[in-house]
N, C-alpha and C positions, 0 to 999 in steps of 0.2 A: 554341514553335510549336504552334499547336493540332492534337491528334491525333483528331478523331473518329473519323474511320476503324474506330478499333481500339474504338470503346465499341457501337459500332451494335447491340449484344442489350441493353443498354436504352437508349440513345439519351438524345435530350432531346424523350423523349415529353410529351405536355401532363401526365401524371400528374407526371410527375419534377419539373417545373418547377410545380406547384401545391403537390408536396413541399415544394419549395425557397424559396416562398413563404410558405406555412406556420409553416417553421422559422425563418426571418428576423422573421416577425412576434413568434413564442411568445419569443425569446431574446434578440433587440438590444435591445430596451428596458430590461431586467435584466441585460444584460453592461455598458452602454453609464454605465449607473445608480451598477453595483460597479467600474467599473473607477479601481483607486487607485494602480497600479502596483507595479513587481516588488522583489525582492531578491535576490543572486546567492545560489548554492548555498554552505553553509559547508560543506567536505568534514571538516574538524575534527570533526564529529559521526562521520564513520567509526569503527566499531570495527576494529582492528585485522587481524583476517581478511576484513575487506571490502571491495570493488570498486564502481566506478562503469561502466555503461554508456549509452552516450546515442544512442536514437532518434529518428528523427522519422517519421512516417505520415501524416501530416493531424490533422486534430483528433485534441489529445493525451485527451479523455475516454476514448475509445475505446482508448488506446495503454497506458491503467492495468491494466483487469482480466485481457487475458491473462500478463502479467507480475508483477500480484499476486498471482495465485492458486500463483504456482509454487512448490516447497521449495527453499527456498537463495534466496531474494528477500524482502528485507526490506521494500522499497517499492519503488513508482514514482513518481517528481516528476513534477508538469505543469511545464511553464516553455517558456522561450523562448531562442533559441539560432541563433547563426550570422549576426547582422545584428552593427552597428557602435552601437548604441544603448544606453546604460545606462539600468539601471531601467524596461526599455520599459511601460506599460502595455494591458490586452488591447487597448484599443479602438485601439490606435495600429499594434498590431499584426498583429492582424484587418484593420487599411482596407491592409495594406501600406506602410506607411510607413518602416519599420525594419530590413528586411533579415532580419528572425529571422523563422524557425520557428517553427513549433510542436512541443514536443518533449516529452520523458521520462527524467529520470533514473533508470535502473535501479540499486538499491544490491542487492550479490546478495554471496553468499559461494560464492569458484569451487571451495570444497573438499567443496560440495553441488552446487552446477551451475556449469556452465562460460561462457564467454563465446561461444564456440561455438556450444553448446545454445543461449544469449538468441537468437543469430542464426537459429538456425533457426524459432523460437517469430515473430521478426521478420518473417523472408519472409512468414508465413502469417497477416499483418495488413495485406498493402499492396496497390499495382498499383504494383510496380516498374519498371512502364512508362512512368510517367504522371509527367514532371517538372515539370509546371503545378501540381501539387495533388493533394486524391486523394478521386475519387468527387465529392460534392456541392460538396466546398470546394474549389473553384479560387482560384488564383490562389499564388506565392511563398510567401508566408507560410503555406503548407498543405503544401509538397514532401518529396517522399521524403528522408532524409538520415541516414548512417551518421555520427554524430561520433568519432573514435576517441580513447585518451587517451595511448597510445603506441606502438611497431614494432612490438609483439606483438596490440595488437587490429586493426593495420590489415592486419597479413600474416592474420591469420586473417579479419578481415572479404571481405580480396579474395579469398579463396581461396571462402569459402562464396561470394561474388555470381557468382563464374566458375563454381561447380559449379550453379548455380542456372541460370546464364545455359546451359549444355552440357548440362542436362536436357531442353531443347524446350518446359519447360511451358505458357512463353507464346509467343504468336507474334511478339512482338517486342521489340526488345535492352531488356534490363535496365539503366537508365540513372540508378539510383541511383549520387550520389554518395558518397567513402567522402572523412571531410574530417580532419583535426586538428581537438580542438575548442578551441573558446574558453570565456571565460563563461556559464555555466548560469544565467540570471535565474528563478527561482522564482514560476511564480506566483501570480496573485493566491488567497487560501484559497478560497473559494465554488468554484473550481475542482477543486480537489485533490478525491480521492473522486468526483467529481462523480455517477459510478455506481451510489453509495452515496447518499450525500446526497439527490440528487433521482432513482432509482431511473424514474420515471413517465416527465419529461420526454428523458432518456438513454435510453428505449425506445424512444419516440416519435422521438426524433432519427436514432437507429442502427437502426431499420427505416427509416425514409424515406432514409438516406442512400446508400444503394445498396454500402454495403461486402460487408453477408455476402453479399448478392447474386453478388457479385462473386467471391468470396473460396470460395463454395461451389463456381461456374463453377469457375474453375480447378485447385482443390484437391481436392475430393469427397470420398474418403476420407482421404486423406491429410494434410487439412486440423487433427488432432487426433495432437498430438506423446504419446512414451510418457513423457516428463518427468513425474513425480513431482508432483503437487498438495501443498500445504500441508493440507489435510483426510485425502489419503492417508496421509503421514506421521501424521498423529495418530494413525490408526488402528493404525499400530504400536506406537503406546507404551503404558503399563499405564494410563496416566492419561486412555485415549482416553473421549470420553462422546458420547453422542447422545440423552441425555433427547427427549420430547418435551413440551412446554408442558404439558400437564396432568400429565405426570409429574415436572415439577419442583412444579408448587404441591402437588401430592399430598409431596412428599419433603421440603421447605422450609417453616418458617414464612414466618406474612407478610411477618415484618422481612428475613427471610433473604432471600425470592424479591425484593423489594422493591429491596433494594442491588443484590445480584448481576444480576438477569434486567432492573429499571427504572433502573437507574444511581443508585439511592436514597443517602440517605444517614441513619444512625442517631444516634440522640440525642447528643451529647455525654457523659463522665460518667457515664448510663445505660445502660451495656453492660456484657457479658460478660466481656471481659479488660484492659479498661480499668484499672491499679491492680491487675493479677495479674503475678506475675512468677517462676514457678514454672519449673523448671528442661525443656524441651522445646520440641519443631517448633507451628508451624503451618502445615495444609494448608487448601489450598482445600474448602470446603464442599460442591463440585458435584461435582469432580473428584479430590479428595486428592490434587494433586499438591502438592509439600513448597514450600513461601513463605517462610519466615521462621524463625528461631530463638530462642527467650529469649536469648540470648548477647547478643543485636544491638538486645535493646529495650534502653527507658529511657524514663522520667517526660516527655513533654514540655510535661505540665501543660496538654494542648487539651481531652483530655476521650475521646480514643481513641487506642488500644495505637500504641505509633509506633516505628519502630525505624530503626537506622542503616542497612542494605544486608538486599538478600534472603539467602536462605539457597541456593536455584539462580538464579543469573541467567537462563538460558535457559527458569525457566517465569513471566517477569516480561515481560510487552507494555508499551510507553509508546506514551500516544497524545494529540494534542495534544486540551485538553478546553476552547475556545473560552466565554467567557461575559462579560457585560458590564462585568467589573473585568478584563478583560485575559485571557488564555490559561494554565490551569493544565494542569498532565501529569497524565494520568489513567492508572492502573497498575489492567492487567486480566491476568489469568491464562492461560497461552498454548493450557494445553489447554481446560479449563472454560471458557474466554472468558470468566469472574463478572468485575464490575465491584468493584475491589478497596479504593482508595481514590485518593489523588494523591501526588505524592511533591513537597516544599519543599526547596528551600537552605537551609534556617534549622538545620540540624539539628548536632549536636556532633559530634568528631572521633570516629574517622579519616574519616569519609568527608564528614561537613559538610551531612549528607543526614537527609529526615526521611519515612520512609515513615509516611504518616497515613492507618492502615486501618481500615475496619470489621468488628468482631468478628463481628456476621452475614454478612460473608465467610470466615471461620474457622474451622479445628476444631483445636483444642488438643492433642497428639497427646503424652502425660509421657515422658520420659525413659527412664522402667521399662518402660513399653507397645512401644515403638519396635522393638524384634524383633519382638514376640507379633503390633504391626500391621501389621508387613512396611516398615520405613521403618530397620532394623538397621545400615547403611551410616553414620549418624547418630549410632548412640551414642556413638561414641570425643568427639563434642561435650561429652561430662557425664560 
């Protein structure tokens, strides 16, 4: 049922609807273009301490970055969610056709943040009002919607929508659904990041689209939760860094700044530790935070140092590294964020894994040094 009533502070003034015009032109031709359809979500990629949450708000672009930027959130999926349609593709699901959402898979870890905390971070992305859609995108395929994945996120989801609802903040009922979810279709990539990715046009979209507008209206201060950033936590650790651009080419050779800072990649063969096999760490070049160990190389005859498994998991980022022979995993360093190298299947036991890095992302750190350079934790290695 259409609710205007309750949008009447901005209305569907002529600016809103030139917006909206606008946006239809800049993006249907390029969604319309890419659209190749979905694939459900494989939850098997979970590690072991981790959770899945699933929301919906309207356009899932918007639905990524305040969820990615938090500690204890590993990503947010775009996809699509809650229709009866397998594999839907966007444009099928954009015209309405398929019963899904637009949605967000939250992979978070609840022993950093809660499920809880997601919800709160949630309310303060939507118009919980608004079961047509939300702000610019009307229509089904844009509505508010809590998917839940068992008793415990649905007793907690209703209990935050009733404390929500018993605040007064909005003038009228919070009429978000709280549902059991179904299949998570993933969508199509050009999506995912899309924040990231096309940084220009995502500006352009989410100023005209009337959310912070909105969002600002109701919430004001209160609009910015005290949940912990992923930038804040770095700042906690010893490995935290914040160069600035001229101070990394001033600290870096070329080759170095080249890999790390341009995603480069160094000669084959013609490096540093390629063919060294000398007993100690490698840390990251930006950050010295600790990557790998002699223990864990071995010859894989490419032409750069490759080894079985990192030496901390937790300072090792994978990220999918898209290019025209198919999609390789690109291994970047979680404090330094340097671009590290990719990691193959092809690699020898125990782990069958071939981490293929470059040496100007590396500093070699002996065995003997590992006290004197504060990395002591490591010797019993050798």
């Amino acid at each position: 049922m259409p609710r205007s009533n309750k949008k009447k502070w901005f209305g569907f003034s002529i600016a809103f609807i030139v917006a909206g015009i606008a946006l239809y032109i800049m993006f249907s031709d390029q969604f319309a273009s890419n659209s190749y359809g979905s694939a459900p979500l494989d939850e098997m990629d979970l590690q072991e301490t981790e959770e899945t949450a699933v929301f919906a708000g309207g356009c899932f672009w918007c639905m990524e970055p305040p969820f990615e930027k938090l500690a204890g959130v590993r990503d947010a999926v775009s996809g699509y969610t809650g229709g009866s349609e397998e594999n839907p593709e966007y444009k099928e699901v954009a015209g309405g056709e398929t019963g899904h959402t637009e949605a967000v898979t939250v992979i978070f870890d609840p022993s950093v943040i809660s499920y809880e905390d997601l919800l709160e971070v949630y309310w303060r992305q939507i118009d919980p009002t608004d079961a047509d859609g939300q702000f610019i995108d009307q229509g089904k395929q844009y509505r508010p919607e809590i998917f839940v994945q068992n008793d415990e996120q649905r007793d907690a989801a209703e209990a935050s929508k009733q404390r929500l609802e018993e605040s007064g903040r909005f003038d009228e009922e919070v009429i978000v659904p709280i549902t059991d979810a179904n299949t998570f279709y993933v969508a199509e990539e050009y999506h995912q990041d899309y924040y990231i990715k096309s940084s220009d046009r995502y500006g352009f979209y989410r100023k005209n689209s009337g959310r912070d507008q909105f969002l600002n209206k109701y919430w004001g201060e209160d609009l910015t939760t005290s949940f912990k950033t992923k930038e804040e936590t770095k700042k906690d650790t010893p490995y935290y860094v914040n160069y600035t651009d001229e101070e990394l080419r001033e600290m870096l050779t070329d080759i170095q700044y080249e890999v790390t800072q341009e995603d480069g990649t160094e000669p084959p063969f013609d490096n540093e530790y390629d063919g060294f096999y000398e007993d100690g760490i490698y840390v990251d070049i930006v950050s010295g935070e600790p990557l790998f160990s002699s223990e864990d190389k071995y010859d894989s005859t490419t032409g750069w140092p490759s080894f079985t498994q990192p030496l901390v998991d937790e300072n090792i980022v994978e990220k999918d590294d898209p290019g025209l022979f198919g999609t390789r995993t690109e291994i970047r360093s979680k404090h330094g964020d340097s671009h590290l190298g990719h990691v193959f299947d092809d690699g020898p036991e125990p782990t069958g894994l071939r981490y293929c890095m470059n040496s100007a992302a590396l500093r070699f750190i002996p065995a003997e040094d590992l006290e004197e350079e504060g990395y002591g934790e490591f010797s019993d290695l050798f």
